[in-house]
C-alpha positions in Angstrom: 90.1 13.9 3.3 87.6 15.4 2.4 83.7 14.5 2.6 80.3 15.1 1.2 77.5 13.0 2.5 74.8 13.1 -0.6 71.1 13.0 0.3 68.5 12.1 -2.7 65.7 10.4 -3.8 65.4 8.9 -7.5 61.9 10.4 -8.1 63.7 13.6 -8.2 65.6 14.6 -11.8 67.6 17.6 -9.9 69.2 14.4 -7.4 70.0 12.6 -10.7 71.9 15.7 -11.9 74.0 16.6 -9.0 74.8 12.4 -8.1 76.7 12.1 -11.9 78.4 15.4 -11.1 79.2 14.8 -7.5 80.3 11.3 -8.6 82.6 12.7 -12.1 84.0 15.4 -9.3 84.9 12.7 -6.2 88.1 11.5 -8.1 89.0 15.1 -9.4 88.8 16.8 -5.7 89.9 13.4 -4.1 86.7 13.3 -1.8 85.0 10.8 0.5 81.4 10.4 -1.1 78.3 8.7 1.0 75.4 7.9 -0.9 72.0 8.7 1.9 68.4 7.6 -0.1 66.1 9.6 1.6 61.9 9.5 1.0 61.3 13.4 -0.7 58.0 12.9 -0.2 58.5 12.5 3.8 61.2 15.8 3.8 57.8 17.8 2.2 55.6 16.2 4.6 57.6 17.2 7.5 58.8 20.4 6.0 55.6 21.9 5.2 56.6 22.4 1.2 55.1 21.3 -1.6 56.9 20.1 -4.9 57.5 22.6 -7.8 55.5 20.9 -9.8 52.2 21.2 -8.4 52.3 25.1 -9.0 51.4 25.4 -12.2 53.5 28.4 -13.7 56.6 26.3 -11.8 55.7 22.6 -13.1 55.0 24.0 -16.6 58.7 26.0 -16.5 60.3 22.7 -14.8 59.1 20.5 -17.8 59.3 22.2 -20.7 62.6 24.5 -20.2 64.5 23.5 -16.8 65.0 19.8 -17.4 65.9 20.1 -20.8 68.2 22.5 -20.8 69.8 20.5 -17.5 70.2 17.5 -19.3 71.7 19.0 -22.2 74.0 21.1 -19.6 74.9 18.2 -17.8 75.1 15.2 -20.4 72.4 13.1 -18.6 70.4 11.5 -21.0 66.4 12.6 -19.7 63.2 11.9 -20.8 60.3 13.2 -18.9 58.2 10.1 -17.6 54.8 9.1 -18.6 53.0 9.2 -15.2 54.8 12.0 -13.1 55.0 11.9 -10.0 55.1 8.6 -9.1 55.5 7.8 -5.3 59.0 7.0 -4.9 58.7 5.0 -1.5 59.5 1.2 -2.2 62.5 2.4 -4.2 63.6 4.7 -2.0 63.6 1.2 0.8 65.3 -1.0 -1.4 67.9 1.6 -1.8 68.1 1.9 1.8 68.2 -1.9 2.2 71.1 -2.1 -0.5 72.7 0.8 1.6 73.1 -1.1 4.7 73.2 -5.2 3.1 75.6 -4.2 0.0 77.1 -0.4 0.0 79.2 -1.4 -2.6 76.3 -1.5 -5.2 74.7 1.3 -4.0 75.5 4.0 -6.4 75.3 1.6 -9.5 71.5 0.7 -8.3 70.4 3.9 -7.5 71.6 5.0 -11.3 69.7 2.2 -12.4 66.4 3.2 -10.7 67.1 6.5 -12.3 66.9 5.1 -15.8 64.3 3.2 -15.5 62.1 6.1 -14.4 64.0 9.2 -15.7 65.6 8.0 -18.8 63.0 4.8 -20.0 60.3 6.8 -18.7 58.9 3.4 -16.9 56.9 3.2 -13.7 58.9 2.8 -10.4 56.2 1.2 -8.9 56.1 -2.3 -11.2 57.7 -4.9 -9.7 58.6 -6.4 -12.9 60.5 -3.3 -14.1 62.4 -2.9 -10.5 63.8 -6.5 -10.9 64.8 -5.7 -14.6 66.8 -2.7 -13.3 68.3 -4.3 -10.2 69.0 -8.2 -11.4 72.1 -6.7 -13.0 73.3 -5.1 -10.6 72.8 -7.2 -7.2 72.1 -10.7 -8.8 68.3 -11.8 -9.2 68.2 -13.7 -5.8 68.9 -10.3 -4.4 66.9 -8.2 -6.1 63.3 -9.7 -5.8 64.9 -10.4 -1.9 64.8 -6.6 -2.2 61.6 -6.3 -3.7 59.7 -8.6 -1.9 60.6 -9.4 1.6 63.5 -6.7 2.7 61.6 -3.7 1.4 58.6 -4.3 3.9 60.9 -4.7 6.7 60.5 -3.2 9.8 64.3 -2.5 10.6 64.2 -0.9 6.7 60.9 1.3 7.0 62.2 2.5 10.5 66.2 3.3 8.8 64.6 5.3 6.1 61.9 7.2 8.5 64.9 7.9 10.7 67.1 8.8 7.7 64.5 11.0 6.6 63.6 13.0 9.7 66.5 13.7 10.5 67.8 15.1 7.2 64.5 17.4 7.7 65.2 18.0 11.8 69.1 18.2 12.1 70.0 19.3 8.9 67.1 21.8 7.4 66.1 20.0 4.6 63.1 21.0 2.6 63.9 19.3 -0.8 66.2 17.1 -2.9 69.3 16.8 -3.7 70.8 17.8 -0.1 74.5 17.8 0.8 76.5 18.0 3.6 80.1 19.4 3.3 82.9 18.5 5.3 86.5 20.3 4.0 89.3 18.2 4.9 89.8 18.2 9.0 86.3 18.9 9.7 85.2 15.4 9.8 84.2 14.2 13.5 80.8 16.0 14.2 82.7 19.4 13.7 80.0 21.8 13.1 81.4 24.5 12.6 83.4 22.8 9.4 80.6 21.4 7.8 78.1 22.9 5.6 74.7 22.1 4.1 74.2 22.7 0.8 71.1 22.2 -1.6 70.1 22.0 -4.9 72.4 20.1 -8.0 74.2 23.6 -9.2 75.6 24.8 -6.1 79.0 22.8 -7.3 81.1 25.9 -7.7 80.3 26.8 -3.9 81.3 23.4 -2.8 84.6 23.6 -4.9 85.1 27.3 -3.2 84.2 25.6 0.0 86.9 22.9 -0.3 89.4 24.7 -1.6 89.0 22.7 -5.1 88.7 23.9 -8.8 85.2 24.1 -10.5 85.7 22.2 -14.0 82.1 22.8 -15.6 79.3 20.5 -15.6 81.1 17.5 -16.7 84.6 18.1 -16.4 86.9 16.6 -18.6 90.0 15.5 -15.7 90.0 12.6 -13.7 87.1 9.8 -14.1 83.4 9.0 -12.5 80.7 8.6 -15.0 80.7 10.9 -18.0 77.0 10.7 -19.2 75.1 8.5 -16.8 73.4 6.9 -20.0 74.8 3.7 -20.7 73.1 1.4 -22.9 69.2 1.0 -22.3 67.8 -2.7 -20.6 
């Protein structure tokens, strides 16, 4: 089969784009998807770049134009947030703790986190609103477990530093989203088969890189989540 292993962080619109189309295309291409939170503002520490929106010609473009026009394009329902950018850390370790304590609620938490800061335009860094967004998903005994004890872990800070440096040190990264491509046989730590790619429209050179068809931004065969907007908390 084949694989993509998905790199993001939920302070980053551009990850929220290319995880609902990743996650409409993983029934259509019949490919094995792993969610990887990593901390975008470690990969630009480490990197030596700087995010677009601290240039001002870039951030003015990026908040006016780009994101609009994405969201339209791809059917995600985004509203620019009232403090930008916020630091993204303690999210970014809860979705690592939920990664490794309960996978299976990984990609419905991270889509959460994403509306509360993306789509409600609320701060990521108020405990109140991170237990609002997460209670539904992992139960409320697990979410302020999340939000008050596992996120200052050791075992969690060091996953996510080790997640981190090594997207930046193994794989190149320099930004968010970041994927790695594997076409089907190329899985086992085959170089050679495997690909990085980055950015959230680079889809039609994974589909040319699987072997699969490019449907559009929101393709209308097969299932995954059509909007990534369900109703608001």
């Amino acid at each position: 089969m084949c694989r993509i292993t998905f790199y993001y962080d939920v302070v980053s619109p551009y990850s929220w784009f290319a995880f609902e189309t990743l996650l409409r295309y993983k029934p259509i291409w019949k490919v094995d998807v792993t969610l990887v939170p990593f901390f975008l503002g470690g990969v630009m520490n480490l990197s030596g770049n700087k995010p677009p929106a601290t240039h001002p010609a870039k951030g003015a473009y990026m908040m006016s134009q780009d994101l609009p026009n994405l969201s339209k394009l791809y059917k995600v329902d985004l509203n620019f947030p009232v403090n930008f950018p916020e630091v993204s850390l303690k999210c970014q370790r809860i979705l690592t703790a939920v990664r490794l304590e309960q996978p299976d609620k990984l990609e419905d938490a991270s889509r959460s986190l994403w509306h509360l800061y993306w789509r409600d335009q609320q701060s990521m860094q108020d405990d109140a609103n991170l237990l609002r967004y997460l209670a539904p998903i992992v139960g409320e005994p697990k979410a302020r477990e999340y939000i008050a004890v596992r996120c200052n872990d050791k075992a969690i800070k060091d996953e996510l530093m080790r997640v981190t440096t090594f997207a930046v040190e193994s794989l190149g990264a320099f930004g968010a989203p970041l994927m790695v491509v594997e076409p089907a046989g190329g899985a086992g730590g085959n170089e050679e088969r495997s690909s990085v790619v980055f950015g959230s429209d680079r889809f039609e050179v994974i589909a040319e890189m699987l072997g699969k068809p490019y449907l559009g931004a929101v393709p209308s065969v097969g299932g995954g989540s059509s909007t990534g907007s369900s109703s608001k908390l």
